[in-house]
C-alpha positions in Angstrom: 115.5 103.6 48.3 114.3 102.3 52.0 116.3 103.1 54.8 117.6 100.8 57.4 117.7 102.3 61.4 121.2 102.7 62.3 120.7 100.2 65.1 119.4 97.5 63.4 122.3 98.1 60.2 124.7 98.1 63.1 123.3 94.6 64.4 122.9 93.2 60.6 126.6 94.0 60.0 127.7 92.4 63.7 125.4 89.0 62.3 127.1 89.4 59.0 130.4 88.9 60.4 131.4 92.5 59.0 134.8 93.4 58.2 136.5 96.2 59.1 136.4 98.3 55.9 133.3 100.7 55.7 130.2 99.0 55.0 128.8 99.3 51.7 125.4 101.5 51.5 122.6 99.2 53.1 120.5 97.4 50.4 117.0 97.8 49.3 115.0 96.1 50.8 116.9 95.8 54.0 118.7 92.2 54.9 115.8 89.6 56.2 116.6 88.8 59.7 118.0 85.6 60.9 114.8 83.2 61.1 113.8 82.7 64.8 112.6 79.4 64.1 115.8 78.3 62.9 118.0 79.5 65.9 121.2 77.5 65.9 121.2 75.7 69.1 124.4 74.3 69.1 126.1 78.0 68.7 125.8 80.0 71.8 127.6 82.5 70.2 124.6 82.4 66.9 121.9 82.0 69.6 122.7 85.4 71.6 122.8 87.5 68.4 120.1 86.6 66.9 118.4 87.2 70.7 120.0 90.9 70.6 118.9 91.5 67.2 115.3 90.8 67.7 115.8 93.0 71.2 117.0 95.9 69.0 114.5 95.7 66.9 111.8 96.0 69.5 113.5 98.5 71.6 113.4 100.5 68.1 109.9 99.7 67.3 108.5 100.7 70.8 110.2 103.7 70.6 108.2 104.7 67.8 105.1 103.1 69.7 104.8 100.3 67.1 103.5 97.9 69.8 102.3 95.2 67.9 106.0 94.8 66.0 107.8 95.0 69.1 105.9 92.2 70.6 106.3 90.0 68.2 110.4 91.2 67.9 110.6 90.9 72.2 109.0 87.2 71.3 111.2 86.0 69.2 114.2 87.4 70.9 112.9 84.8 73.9 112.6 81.9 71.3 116.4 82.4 69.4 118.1 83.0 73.8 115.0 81.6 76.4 117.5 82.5 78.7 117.1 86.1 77.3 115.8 88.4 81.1 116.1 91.6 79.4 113.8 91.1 76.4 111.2 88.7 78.7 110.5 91.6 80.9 109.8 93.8 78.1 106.9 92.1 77.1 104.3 93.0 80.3 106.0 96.4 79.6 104.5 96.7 76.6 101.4 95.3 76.8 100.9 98.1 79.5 101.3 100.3 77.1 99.1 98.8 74.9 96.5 99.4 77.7 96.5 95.8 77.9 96.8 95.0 81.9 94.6 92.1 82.0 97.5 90.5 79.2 100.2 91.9 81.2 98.7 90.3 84.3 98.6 86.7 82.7 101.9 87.0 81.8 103.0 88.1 85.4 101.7 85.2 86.8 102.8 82.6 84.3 106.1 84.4 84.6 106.3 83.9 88.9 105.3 80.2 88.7 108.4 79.6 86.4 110.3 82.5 88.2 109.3 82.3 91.7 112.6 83.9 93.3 112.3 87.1 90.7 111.2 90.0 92.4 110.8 92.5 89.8 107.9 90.0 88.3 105.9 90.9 91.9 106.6 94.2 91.7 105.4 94.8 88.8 102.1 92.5 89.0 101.6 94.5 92.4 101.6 97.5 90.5 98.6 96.2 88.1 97.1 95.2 91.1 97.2 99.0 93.1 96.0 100.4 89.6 93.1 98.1 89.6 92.4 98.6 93.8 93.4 95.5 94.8 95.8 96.3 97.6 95.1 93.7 99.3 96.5 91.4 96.3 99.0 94.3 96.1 100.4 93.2 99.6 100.0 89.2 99.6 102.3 90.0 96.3 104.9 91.7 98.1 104.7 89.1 100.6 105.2 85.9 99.0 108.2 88.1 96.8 109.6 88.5 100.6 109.3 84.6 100.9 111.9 84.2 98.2 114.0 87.4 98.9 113.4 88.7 102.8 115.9 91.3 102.3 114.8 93.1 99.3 114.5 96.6 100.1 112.2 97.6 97.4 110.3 95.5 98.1 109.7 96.3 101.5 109.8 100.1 101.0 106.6 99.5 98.5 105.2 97.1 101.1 105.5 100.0 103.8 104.3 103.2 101.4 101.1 100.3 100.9 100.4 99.7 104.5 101.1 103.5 105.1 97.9 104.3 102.4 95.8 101.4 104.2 96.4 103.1 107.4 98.0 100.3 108.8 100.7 102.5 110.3 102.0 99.9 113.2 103.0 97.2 110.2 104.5 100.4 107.7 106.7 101.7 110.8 108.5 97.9 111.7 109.3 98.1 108.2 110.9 101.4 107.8 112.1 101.3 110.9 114.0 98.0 110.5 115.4 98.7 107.0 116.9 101.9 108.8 118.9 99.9 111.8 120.1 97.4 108.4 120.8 101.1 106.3 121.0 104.2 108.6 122.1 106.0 105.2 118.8 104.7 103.6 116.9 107.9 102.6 113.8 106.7 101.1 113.2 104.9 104.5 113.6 108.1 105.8 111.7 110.1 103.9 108.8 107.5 104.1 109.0 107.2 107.9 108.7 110.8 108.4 105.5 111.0 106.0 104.4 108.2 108.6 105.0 110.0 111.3 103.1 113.1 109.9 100.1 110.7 110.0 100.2 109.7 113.4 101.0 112.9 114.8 104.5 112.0 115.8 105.4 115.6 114.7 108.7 115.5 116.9 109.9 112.4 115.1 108.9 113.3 111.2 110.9 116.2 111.7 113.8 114.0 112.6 112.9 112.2 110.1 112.8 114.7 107.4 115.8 116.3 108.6 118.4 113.1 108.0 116.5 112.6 105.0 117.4 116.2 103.7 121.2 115.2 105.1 121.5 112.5 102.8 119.7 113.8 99.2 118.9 117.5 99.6 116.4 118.7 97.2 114.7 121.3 96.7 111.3 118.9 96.1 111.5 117.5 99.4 113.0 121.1 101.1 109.6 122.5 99.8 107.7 119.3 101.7 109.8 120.3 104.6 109.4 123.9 104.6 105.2 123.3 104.9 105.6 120.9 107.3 107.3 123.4 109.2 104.8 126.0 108.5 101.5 124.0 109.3 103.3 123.4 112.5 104.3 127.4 112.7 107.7 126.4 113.2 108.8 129.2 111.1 112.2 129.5 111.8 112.5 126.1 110.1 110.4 127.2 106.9 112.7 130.6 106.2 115.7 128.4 106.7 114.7 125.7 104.4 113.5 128.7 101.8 116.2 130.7 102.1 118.2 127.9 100.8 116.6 127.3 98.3 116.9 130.7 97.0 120.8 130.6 97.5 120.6 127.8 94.9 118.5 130.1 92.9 117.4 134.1 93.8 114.6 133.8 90.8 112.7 130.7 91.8 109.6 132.4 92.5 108.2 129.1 94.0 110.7 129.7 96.9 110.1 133.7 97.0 106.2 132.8 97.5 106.7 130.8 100.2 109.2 132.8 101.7 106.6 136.0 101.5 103.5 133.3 102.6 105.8 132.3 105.6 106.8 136.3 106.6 103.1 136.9 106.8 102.3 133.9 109.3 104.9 135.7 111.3 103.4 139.2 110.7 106.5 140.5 109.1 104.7 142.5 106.3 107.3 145.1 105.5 109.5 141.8 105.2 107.2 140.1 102.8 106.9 143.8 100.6 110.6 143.8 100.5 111.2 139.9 99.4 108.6 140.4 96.5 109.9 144.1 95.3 112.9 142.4 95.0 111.9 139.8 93.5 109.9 141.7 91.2 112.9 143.4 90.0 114.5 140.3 88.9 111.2 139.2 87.2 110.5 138.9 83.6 106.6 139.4 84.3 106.7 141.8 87.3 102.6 142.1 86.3 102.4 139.0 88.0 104.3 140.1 91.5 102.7 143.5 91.9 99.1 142.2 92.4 100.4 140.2 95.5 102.7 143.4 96.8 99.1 144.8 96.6 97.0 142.6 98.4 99.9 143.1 101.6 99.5 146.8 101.1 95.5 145.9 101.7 96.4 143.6 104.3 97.9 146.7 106.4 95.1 148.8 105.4 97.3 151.3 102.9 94.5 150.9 100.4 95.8 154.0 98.5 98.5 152.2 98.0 97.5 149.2 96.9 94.8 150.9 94.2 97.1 152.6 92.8 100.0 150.0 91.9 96.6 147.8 90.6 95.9 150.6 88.4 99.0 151.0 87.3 99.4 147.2 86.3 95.4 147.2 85.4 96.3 149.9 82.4 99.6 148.7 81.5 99.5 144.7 81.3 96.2 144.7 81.0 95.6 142.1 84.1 92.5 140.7 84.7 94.1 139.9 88.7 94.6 143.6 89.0 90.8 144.2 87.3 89.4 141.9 89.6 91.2 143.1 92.9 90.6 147.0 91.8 86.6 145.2 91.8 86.9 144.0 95.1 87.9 146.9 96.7 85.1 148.9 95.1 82.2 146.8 96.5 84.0 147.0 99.5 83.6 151.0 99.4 79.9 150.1 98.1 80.5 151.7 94.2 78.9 148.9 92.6 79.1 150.7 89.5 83.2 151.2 89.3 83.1 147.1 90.3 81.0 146.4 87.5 83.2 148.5 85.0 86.2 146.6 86.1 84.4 143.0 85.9 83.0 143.5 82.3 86.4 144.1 80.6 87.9 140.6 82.5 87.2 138.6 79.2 86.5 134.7 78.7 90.5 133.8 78.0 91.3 135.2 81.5 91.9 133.3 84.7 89.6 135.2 86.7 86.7 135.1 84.1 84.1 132.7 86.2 85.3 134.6 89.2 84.5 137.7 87.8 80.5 136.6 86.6 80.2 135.1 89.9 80.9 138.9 91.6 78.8 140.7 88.7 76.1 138.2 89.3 76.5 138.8 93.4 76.5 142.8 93.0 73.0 142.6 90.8 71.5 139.9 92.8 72.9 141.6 96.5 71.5 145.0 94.9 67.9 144.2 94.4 68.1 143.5 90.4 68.2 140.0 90.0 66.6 139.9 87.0 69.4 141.6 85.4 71.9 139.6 86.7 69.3 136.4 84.8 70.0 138.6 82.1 73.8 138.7 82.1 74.0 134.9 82.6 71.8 134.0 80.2 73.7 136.4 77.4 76.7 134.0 78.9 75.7 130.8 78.5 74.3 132.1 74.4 77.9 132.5 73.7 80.2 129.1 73.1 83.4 131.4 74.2 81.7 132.9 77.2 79.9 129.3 78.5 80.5 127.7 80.9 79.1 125.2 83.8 79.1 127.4 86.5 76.9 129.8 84.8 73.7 127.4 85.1 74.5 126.3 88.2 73.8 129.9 88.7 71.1 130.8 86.7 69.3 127.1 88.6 70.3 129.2 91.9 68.7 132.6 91.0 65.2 130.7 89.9 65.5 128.7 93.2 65.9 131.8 95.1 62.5 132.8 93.8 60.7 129.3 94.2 61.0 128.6 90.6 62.0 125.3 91.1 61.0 123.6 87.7 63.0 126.5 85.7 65.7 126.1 87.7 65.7 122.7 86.5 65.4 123.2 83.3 68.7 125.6 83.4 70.5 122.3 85.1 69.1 120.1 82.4 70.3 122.5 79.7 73.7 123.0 81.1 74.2 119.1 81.3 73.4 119.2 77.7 76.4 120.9 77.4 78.7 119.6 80.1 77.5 115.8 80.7 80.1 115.4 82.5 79.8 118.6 85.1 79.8 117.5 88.9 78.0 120.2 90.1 75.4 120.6 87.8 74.2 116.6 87.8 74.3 117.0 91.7 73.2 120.2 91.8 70.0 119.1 89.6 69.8 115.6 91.8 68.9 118.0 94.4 66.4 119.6 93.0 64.5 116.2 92.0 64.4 115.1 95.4 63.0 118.7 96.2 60.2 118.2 93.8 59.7 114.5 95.2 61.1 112.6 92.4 63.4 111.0 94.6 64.0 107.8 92.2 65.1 110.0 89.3 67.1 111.5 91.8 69.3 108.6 92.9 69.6 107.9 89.1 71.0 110.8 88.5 73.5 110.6 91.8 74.5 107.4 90.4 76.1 108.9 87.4 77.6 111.3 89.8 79.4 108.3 92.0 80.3 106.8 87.6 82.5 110.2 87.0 83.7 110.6 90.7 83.3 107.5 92.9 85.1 109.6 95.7 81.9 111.8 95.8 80.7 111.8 99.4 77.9 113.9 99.4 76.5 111.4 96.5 77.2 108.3 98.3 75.6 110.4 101.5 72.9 110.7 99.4 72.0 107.3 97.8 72.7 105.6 101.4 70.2 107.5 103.1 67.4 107.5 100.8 67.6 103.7 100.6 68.2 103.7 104.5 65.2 106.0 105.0 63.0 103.9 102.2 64.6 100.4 104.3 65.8 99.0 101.1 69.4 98.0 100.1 70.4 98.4 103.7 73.8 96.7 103.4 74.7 98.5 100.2 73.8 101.6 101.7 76.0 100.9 104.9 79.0 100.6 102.1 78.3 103.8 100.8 78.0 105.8 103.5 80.9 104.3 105.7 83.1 105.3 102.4 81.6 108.8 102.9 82.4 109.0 106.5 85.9 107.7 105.2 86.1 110.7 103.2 84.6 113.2 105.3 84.8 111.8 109.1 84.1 115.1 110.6 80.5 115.5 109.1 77.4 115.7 111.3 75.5 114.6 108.5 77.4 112.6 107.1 77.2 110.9 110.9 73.8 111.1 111.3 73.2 108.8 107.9 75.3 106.4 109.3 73.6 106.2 112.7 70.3 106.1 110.7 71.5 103.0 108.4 72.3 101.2 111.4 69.3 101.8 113.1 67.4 100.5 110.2 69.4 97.2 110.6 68.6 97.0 114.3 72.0 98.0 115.8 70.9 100.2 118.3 74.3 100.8 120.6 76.3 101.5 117.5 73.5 104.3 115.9 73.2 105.3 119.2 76.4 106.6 119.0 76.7 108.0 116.0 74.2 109.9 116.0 75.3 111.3 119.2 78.4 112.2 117.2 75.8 113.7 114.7 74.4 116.3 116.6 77.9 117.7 118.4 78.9 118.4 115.1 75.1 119.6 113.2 73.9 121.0 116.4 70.7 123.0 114.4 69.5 120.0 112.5 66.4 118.7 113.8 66.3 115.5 111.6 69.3 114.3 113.6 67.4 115.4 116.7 64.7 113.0 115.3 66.6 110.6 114.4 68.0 110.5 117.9 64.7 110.3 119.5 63.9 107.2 117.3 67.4 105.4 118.6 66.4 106.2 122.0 63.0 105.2 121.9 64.2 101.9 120.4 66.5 101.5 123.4 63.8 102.4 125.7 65.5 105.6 126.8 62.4 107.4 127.4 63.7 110.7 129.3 66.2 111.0 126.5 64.1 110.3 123.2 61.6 113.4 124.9 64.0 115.3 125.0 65.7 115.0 121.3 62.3 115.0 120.4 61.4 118.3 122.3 64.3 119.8 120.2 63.2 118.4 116.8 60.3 120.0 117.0 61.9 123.6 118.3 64.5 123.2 115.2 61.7 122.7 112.4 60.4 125.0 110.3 58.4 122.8 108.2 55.1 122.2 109.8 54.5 118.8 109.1 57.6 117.7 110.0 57.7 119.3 113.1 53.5 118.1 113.5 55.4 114.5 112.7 57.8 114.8 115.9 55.1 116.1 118.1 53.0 113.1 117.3 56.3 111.0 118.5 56.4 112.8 121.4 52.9 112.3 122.4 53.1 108.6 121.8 55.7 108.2 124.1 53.5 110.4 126.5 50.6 108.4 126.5 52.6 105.2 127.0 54.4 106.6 129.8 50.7 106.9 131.3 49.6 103.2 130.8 
């Protein structure tokens, strides 16, 4: 016989009119549902059951992620009660779940033209837009919502978090900042503020910040936040505090303990740190996992006795490949390759320090004059599906590149993309190597399936923005691409240096100029910056200074065309100095 959710027997039996005696058992089939259609309009009483009824329904069949059902259930709840809020706003709901934001989206809008003054509908459209990286839609959103509702702190606090992420950290502070003189007793604006205030360096402030925040909600989340903040600022007193009361709240969290220990060290308390973790280990139900850090103090003071034989101990008795791998360490570092080895080999594929482990085996063969053993190893490696893994190529390509075999290193990245399409290092790793062998286009194919798995990748977009600035093609594109690496990675000199080379392709001098002088503070030994400088200044008609970048090009190369190239630079602006 069918069954009938209790929820929607309970909602038949309130339509039904029910009396009070217990309900007979429910039918088979179940009771058809009052007709949406055919929603009495005259009744408000009729109308706002069968809305709830449908509601119910939904909520049940979403629950058991019957989408489609609950749709159509949320729908005609809207059709028996328009008026119905609470089953409108499950709709986009569930078409998000449905993976269907576009849908959601439509409705959103539809929604604010008849809504305008309903700030959850903004929200929520926001939302789709941040997923999709439209923050600047994101913020007109919040914007017009603030129209209708000025005061809506949500709001606001999302508008703030989205100007914080844009780095626009004047507009993020007014708003936190005023919500705080309307709420002093506001802790998200606190907490937000203070994360704003890391930003900008206001380190004074955050911790203000951060500290009426923790008045108001402590937790031992944002105690944790704190208690780095305090540390990457060695304001240690702060961090043990915070830590220490955390572990009031609980002596086991080992979390906390970690910290604690981490914190002890900055402050060169070791015996401190030995102390915390012994007695933490006593409390532990996997003290395997504590003694390998008690060990790597004991190392730290140079009681290496000590430390080898607690690894030992845990090495033979938990069999821990931590312990296997530390006990490895320390035997390269007292140069018995052989004990090392004998350690690595029995770290097996299922254990966390399994790549780590090839990579050292590979290192003491390699370092020890037998390379082609350690070839031997890896390829054994990669023959076996358990034992496989990217990393192994990427190793094998370096080994055969080592010797100047470039075209079987290749073939090594090829075969391990075979079995990892999907593997960062080994596409860029192998998009290297093209541009090696010349085959720069193939190249920049295969770096533009790089930027398709991680569009954050800013040696990639280095790559593809220089090669089209250094070909003069794309120029603008390129400019894109390489001021989102520089976004990424501001501090790199060559990073820099394409970006004073793009701009020098589109004829603004002043601002390559100045990158590129940037460039070479921060990749002092690279002579194509050197070059590229002497280019910029030539261009400008800084003759004293393009001789002397140049001078240093051609010092810096080791390739003797390239540094026959810059010479031939140099001499043109020689012989034009003589005219």
């Amino acid at each position: 016989m069918n069954r009938i959710h209790p929820i929607l027997l309970l909602a038949s039996i309130l339509l039904l009119g029910a009396c009070a005696a217990p309900p007979p058992p429910p039918p088979s089939p179940p009771p058809s549902p009052p007709p949406a259609a055919a929603a009495v309009k005259t009744e408000e009483k009729a109308d706002l059951g069968c809305s709830y009824f449908y509601f119910l329904w939904g909520s049940h069949a979403e629950y058991f992620q019957r989408f489609d059902e609950a749709l159509e259930a949320y729908d005609k709840a809207v059709i028996c009660d328009p008026d119905a809020d609470y089953a409108q706003k499950k709709i986009p709901l569930v078409l998000i779940k449905q993976g269907e934001n576009a849908k959601a989206a439509e409705w959103l809008e539809q929604a604010i033209k008849e809504r305008p003054q309903d700030s959850s509908l903004y929200l929520l459209l926001a939302h789709l837009r941040i997923q999709d990286h439209n923050q600047a839609e994101a913020i007109r959103l919040y914007r017009e919502a603030l129209r209708h509702d000025p005061d809506n702190t949500t709001v606001l606090l999302r508008l703030g978090i989205l100007y914080t992420e844009r780095k626009r950290f004047r507009e993020a502070e007014i708003i936190f900042r005023n919500l705080l003189r309307a709420d002093e007793t506001l802790f998200y604006g606190h907490l937000y503020l203070a994360r704003l205030l890391v930003q900008i360096r206001d380190y004074t402030g955050a911790g203000q910040e951060f500290e009426r925040a923790l008045e108001l909600n402590w937790s031992a989340e944002l105690a944790y936040e704190m208690a780095d903040f305090y540390t990457r600022h060695e304001r240690y007193d702060k961090a043990l505090k915070l830590l220490n009361a955390i572990i009031e709240t609980d002596d086991t969290d080992e979390r906390a303990v970690l910290g604690l220990v981490q914190t002890l060290l900055l402050m060169g308390k070791n015996q401190e740190a030995i102390d915390e973790l012994t007695r933490l280990r006593d409390l532990s139900g996997t003290p395997e996992r504590i003694d390998p850090i008690i060990a790597r103090i004991l190392l730290r003071t140079n009681r290496t006795a000590q430390a080898k034989e607690l690894l030992i101990k845990v090495a033979e008795q938990h069999h821990s490949s931590e312990a296997r791998y530390t006990l490895a360490l320390i035997a390269v570092q007292e140069d018995d390759n052989d004990a090392a080895i004998r350690y690595l080999q029995k770290i097996g594929p299922d254990d966390t320090e399994f790549e780590e482990a090839v990579y050292l085996h590979m290192r003491i063969l390699r370092d020890s004059g037998r390379s082609n053993e350690a070839v031997g190893m890896l390829r054994k490696a990669v023959a076996d599906g358990d034992r496989r893994r990217p990393l192994f190529y990427a190793l094998l390509a370096s080994l055969n590149e080592e010797k100047g075999l470039i075209d079987t290193a290749l073939n090594y990245l090829r075969d391990g993309i075979d079995h990892f399409p999907d593997d960062e290092q080994l596409l860029f790793e192998s998009a290297i190597l093209l541009d090696r062998k010349g085959r720069q286009d193939e190249a920049i194919s295969v770096m533009e399936r790089v930027l398709e798995l991680y569009p954050d990748h800013p040696e990639a977009l280095n790559y593809i923005g220089y090669s089209w600035a250094d070909r003069n093609i794309n120029l603008l594109q390129a400019l894109t691409y390489i001021e989102k690496a520089v976004e990424l990675k501001p501090d790199n000199g060559y990073i820099l240096d394409s970006l004073g080379w793009v701009y020098y392709r589109l004829g603004r001098l002043s601002e390559a100029q100045t990158e590129l002088e940037k460039a070479v503070q921060l990749a002092p030994d690279d002579p194509n910056i050197y070059e590229h400088l002497g280019d910029v200044y030539t261009a400008l008609e800084m003759t004293n200074e393009a001789e002397e970048a140049y001078r240093k090009a051609i010092e810096l190369f080791e390739d003797e065309e390239k540094k026959a190239a810059a010479g031939k630079k140099l001499d043109d602006l020689d012989n034009k100095n003589r005219q």
